[in-house]
C-alpha positions in Angstrom: -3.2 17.2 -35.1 -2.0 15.0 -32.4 -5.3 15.7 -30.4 -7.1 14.1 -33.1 -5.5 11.4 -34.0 -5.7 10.4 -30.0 -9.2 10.9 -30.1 -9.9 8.8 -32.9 -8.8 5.8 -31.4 -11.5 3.5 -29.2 -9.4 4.0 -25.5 -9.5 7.1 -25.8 -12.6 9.9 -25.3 -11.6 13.0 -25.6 -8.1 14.3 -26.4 -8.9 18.0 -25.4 -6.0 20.7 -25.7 -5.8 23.2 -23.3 -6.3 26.9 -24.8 -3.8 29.4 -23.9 -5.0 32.4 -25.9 -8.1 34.0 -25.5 -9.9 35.5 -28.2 -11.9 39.1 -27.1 -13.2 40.4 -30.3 -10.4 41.1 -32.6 -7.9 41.0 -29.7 -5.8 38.1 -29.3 -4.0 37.9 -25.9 -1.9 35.1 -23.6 -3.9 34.4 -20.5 -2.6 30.8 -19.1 0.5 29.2 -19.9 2.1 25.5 -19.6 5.1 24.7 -18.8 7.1 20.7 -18.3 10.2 19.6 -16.9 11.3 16.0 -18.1 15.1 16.3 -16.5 16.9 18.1 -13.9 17.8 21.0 -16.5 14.9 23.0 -16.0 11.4 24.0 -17.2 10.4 24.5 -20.8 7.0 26.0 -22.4 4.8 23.8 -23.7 1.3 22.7 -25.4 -0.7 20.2 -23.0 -3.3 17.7 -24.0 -5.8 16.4 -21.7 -7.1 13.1 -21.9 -9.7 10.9 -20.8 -10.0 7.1 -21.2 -13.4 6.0 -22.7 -16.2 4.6 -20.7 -15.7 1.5 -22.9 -12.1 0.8 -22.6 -11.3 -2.5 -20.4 -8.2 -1.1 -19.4 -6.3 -0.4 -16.1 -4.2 2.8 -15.9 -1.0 0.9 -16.3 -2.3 -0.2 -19.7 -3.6 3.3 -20.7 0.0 4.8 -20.0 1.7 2.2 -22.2 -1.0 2.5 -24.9 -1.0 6.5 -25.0 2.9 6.0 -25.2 2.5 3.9 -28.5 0.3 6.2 -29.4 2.6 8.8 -29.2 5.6 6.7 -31.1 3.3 6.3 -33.9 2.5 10.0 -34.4 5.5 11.9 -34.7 5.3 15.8 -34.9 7.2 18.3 -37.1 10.9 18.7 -36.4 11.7 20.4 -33.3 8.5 19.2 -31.2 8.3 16.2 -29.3 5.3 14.6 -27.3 5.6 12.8 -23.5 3.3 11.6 -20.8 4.1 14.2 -18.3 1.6 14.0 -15.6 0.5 10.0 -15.2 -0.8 8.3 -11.7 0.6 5.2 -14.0 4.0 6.0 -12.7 3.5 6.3 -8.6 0.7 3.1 -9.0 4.0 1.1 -11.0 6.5 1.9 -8.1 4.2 1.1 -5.2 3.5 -2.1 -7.4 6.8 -2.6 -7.5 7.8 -2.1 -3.6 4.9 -4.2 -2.7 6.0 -6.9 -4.8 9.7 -6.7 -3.9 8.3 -6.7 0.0 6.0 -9.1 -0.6 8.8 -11.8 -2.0 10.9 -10.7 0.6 8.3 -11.7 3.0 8.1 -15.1 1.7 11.9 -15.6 1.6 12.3 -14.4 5.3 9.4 -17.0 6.3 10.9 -19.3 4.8 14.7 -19.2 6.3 13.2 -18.9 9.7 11.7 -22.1 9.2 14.6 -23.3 8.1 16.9 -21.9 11.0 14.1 -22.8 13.6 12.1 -25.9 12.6 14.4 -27.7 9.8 14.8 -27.7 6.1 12.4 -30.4 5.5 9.4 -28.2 6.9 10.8 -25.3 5.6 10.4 -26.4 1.5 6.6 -27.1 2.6 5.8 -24.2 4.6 7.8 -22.3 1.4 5.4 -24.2 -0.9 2.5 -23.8 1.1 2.9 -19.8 0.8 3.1 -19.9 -2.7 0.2 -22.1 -3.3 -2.3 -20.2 -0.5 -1.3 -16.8 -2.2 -1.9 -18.0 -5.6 -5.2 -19.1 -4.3 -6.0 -16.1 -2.5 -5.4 -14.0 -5.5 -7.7 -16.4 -7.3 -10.3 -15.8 -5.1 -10.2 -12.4 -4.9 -10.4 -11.9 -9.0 -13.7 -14.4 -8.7 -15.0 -12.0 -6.2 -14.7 -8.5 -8.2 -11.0 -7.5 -6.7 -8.2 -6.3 -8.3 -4.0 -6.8 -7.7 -3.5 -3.1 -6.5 -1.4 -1.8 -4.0 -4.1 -2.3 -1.1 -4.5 -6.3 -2.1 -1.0 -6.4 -1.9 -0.7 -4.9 0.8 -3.4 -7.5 2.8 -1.2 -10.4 1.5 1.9 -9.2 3.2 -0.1 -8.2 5.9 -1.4 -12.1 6.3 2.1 -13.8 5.7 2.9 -14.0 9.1 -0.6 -15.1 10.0 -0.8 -17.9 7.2 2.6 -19.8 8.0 1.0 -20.9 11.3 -1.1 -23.1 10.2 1.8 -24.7 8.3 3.7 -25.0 11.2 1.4 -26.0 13.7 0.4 -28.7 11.4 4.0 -29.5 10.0 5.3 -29.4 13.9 2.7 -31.7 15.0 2.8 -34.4 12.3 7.0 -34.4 13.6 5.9 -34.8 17.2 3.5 -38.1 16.7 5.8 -39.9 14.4 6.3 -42.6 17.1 2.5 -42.0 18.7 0.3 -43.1 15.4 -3.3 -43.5 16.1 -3.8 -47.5 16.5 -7.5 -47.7 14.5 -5.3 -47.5 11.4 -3.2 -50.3 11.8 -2.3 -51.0 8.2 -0.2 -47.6 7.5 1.7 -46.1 10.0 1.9 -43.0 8.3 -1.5 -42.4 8.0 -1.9 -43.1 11.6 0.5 -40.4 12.4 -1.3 -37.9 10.0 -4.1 -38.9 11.5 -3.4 -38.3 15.5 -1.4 -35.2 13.8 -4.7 -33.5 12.7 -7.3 -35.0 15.4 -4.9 -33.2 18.0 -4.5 -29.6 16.8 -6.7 -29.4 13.8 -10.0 -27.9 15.4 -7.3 -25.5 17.4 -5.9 -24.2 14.3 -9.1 -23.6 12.7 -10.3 -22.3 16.0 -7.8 -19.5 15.7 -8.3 -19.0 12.2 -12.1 -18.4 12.9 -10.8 -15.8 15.8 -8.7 -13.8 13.1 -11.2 -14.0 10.6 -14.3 -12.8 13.3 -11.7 -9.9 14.4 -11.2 -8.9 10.6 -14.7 -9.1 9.7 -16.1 -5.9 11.1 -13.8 -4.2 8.6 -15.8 -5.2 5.8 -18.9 -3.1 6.8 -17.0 0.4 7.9 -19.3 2.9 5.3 -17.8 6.4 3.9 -14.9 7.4 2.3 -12.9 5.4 4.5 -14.7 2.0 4.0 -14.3 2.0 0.5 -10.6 2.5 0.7 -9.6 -0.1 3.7 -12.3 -2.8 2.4 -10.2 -4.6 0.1 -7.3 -5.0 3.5 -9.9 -7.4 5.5 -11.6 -9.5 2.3 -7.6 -10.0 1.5 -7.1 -11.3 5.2 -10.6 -13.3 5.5 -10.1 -15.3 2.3 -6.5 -15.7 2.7 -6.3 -17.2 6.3 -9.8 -19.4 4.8 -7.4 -20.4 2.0 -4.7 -21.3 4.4 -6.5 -22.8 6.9 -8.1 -25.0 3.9 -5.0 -26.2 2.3 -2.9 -26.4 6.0 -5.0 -29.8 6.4 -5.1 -30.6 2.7 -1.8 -29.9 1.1 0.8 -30.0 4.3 -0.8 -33.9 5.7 -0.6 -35.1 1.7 3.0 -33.8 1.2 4.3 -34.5 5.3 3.0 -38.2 4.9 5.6 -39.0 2.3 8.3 -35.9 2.8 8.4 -35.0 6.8 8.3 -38.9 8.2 11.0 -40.0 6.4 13.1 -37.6 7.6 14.7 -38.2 11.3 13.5 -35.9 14.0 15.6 -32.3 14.7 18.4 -32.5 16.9 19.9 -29.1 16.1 21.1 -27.0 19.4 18.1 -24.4 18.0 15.6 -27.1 18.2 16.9 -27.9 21.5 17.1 -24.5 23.1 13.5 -23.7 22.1 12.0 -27.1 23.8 14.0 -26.2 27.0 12.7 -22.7 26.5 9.0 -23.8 26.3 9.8 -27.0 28.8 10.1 -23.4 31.1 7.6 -21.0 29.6 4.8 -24.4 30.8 6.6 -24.8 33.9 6.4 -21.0 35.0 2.6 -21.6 33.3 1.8 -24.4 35.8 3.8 -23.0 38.8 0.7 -21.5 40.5 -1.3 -24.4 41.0 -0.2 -26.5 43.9 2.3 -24.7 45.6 1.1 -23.0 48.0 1.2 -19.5 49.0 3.7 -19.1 46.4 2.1 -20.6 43.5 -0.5 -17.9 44.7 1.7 -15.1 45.0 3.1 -15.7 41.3 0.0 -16.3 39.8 -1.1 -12.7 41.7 1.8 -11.2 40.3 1.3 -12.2 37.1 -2.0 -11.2 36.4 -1.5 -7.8 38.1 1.4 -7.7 35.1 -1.1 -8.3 32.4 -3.5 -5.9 34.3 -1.1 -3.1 34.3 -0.1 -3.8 30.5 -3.7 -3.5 29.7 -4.3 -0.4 31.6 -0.8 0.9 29.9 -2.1 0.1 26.2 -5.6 1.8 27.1 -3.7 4.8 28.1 -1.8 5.3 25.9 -4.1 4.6 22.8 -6.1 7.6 24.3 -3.2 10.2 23.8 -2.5 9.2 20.4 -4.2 11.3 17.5 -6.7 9.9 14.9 -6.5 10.8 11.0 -8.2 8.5 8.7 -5.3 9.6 5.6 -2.1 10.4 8.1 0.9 11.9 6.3 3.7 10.0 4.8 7.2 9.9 5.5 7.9 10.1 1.8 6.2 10.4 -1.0 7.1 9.8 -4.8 5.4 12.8 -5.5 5.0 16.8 -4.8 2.7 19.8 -5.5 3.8 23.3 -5.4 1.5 26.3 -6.0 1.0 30.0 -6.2 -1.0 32.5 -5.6 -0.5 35.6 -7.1 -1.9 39.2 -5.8 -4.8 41.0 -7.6 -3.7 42.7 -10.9 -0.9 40.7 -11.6 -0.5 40.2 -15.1 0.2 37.5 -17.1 3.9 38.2 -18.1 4.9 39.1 -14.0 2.8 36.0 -13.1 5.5 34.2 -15.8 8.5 36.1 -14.4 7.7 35.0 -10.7 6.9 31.6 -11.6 10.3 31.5 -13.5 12.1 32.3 -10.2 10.0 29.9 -8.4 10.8 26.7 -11.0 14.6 27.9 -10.7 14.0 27.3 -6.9 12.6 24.3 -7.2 15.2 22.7 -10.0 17.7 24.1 -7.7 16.5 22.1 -4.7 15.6 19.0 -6.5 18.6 18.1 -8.7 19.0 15.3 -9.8 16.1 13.9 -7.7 13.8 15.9 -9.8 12.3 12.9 -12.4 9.9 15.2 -14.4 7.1 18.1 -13.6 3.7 19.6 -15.1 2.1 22.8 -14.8 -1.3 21.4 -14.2 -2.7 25.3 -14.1 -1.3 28.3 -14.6 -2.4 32.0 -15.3 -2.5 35.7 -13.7 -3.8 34.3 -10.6 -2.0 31.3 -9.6 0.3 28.3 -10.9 0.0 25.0 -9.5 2.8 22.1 -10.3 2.8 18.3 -10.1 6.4 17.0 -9.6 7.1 13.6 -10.0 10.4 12.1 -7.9 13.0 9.6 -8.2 11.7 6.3 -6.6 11.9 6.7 -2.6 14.8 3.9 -2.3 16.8 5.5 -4.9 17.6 8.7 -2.9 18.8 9.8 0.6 16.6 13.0 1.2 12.7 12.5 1.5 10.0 14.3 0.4 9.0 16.4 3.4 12.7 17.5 3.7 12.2 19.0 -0.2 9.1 20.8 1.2 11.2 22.6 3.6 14.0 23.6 1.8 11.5 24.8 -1.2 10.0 26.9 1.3 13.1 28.1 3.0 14.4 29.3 -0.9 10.9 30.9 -2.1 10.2 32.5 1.2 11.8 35.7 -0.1 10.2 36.1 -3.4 7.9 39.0 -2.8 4.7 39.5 -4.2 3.3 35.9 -3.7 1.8 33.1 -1.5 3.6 29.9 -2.0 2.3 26.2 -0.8 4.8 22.9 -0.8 3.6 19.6 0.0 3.9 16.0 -0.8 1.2 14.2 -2.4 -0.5 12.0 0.2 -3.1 8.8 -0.1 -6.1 9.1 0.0 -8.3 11.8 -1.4 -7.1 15.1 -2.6 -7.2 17.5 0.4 -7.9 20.7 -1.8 -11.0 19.2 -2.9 -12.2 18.8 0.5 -11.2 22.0 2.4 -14.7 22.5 4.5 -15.5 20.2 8.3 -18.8 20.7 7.0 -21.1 22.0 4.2 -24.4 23.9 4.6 -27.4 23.8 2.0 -29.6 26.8 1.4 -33.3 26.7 0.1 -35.8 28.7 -0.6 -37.2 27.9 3.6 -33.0 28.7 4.7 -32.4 31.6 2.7 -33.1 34.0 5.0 -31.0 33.0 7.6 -28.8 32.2 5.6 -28.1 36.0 4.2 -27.8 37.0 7.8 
């Protein structure tokens, strides 16, 4: 009844229930069976129902979950049964959400005290300002070009905070540093002289190293595979957010600094005046070998043999380290366990073992255990999805569940168990083979052999 009625609406197209019994002429018999944990108490049988979204429906898989859940409040059940989501990607795609959000604020908030701290608070409500109005655009953008907020986009805006504030303060920092050196072919307004001189000194050098960054990214866009198609959205985020920035740096900051940064009087803060003796040095040790001699020589030896040997150091040690387009997490919000079970098992000692495997699992878990599905399970094998508490809400972490689920079902006899946490990327079962061969009618031959 509840298939139906899930079917019949337009999101949905097909509500399919998965078949437990199978019918062999006029005998009846229990061949798979289902089973869902929804709190840390344990696993109870149940009746799953597959679905899959219609071709037609316009929305994302956050929407789907909270439409099939108002489905479900509208179609109550008899007494005594009750019907959940139990095995959404809506869930993990919400937290990660979540944590990119939360990191990407945080982001924005850190920016902006350091400016504060380091440069004053009068640059510091721009450069905050700025950051809000060059992500807004970039998110814009990437909706006019096809993209999506996901958790890769989001990921490329944090990725580019760091890179974006510099064109604030270069051009926030430089406007401050002309306020007494105006450019004299604007003789009527002062301030637009300084704005002027401002931008004509380090304008084409901050969109010089915006082009750089943008030239580095852009090979990214054009990786093919698997891979390409995952890491694409990372660079367009970059490329059309340092555009953005670069864009608004000599729009917004020069229109906002003409009437917010002059009127303020120059830093005189111990910071400020720890980092100009600081870079008074850095230019000083910079200059130091030209003009003095053997010395100046023997420094400026030294210091390229330095940024030799880093080089070398970097290349040697980038050629130890091991290469895996989906690496494995740290923690994950998510874990599989399966079983396989030994030929002629039946269906009621393939129940009985996996019984002792879910009390394992529950056992380990606790309270950490947020709900599970049997995504499969018969005579031959079971295979469970389990769904975590969020990864900053507890103090043990995924792989460290996989080994103590191991260490407790390592002495049930009679079957092959396999823990792991669910990774990015694609699923790993799916792609078990370095390569595939294809036989023909010319390869048959050699292929038998």
């Amino acid at each position: 009844v509840l298939a139906t009625a899930l079917q019949d609406t337009e999101q949905i197209e097909t509500a399919e229930v998965r078949d437990l019994i199978t019918e062999s002429g006029d005998e009846s018999r229990v061949t798979r069976f289902t089973r869902v944990a929804l709190e840390p108490g344990g696993y109870d049988e149940a009746i799953s129902i597959g679905l899959i979204r219609a071709d037609s429906s316009d929305q994302d898989v956050l929407e789907f979950s909270a439409f099939v859940d108002e489905q479900l409040a509208e179609n109550p059940l008899s007494e005594g049964y009750a019907a959940v989501i139990t095995a959404d990607f809506a869930t993990g795609v919400d937290r990660q959400l979540s944590s990119l959000s939360g990191n990407l604020l945080t982001g924005l908030l850190a920016v902006a005290l350091v400016s504060l701290v380091l440069i004053g608070w009068r640059v510091a409500v721009i450069t905050a300002g700025f950051m809000g109005v060059v992500v807004l655009g970039s998110l814009t953008g990437l909706w006019a070009i096809g993209f999506t907020l996901n958790t890769i986009t989001l990921f490329g805006l944090i990725l580019t905070l760091g890179l974006l504030v510099d064109d604030a303060i270069v051009i926030s920092e430089s406007i401050d540093a002309n306020r007494d050196n105006p450019d004299p072919s604007v003789a009527d307004d002062e301030s637009v002289g300084v704005i002027r001189r401002a931008i004509d000194r380090v304008g084409s050098a901050s969109f010089a190293g915006t082009l750089t960054t943008v030239v580095v990214f852009s090979p990214m866009l054009f990786v093919g595979g698997i891979l390409g198609e995952f890491i694409r959205p990372i660079p367009t985020t970059v490329i059309v957010t340092l555009l953005l920035s670069f864009l608004f740096s000599i729009v917004f900051i020069p229109t906002i600094g003409r009437w917010f940064i002059l009127r303020g009087s120059r830093k005189r803060n111990p910071i400020v005046r720890a980092e100009q003796s600081a870079a008074k040095a850095v230019g000083r040790l910079a200059a130091y070998p030209s003009g003095n001699g053997w010395r100046g020589r023997f420094v400026g030896v030294a210091m390229s043999l330095v940024a030799v040997f880093a080089i070398g150091a970097g290349f040697a040690t980038a050629s130890g380290l091991g290469f895996s387009i989906f690496p494995a997490g740290k923690d994950s919000v998510g874990m599989s366990v399966s079983a396989e079970f030994p030929p002629g098992t039946t269906i009621e000692e393939a129940q009985e073992i996996a019984t002792e495997i879910d009390a394992v699992v529950v056992s380990v878990l606790g309270d950490e255990l947020d709900r599970s599905q049997y995504v499969r399970g018969n005579e031959r094998l079971i295979e469970t999805f389990i769904d975590l508490t969020p990864i900053d809400a507890r103090a043990t972490t995924a792989p460290e569940f996989v080994e103590q689920i191991e260490a407790g079902v390592a002495d049930i006899p009679g079957v092959r168990v396999t823990v792991g946490q669910l990774e990015n990327g694609p699923p790993t079962v799916e792609f078990p083979f370095a390569a595939q061969i294809t036989v023909g009618p010319e390869t048959a031959d050699e292929g038998q052999g």
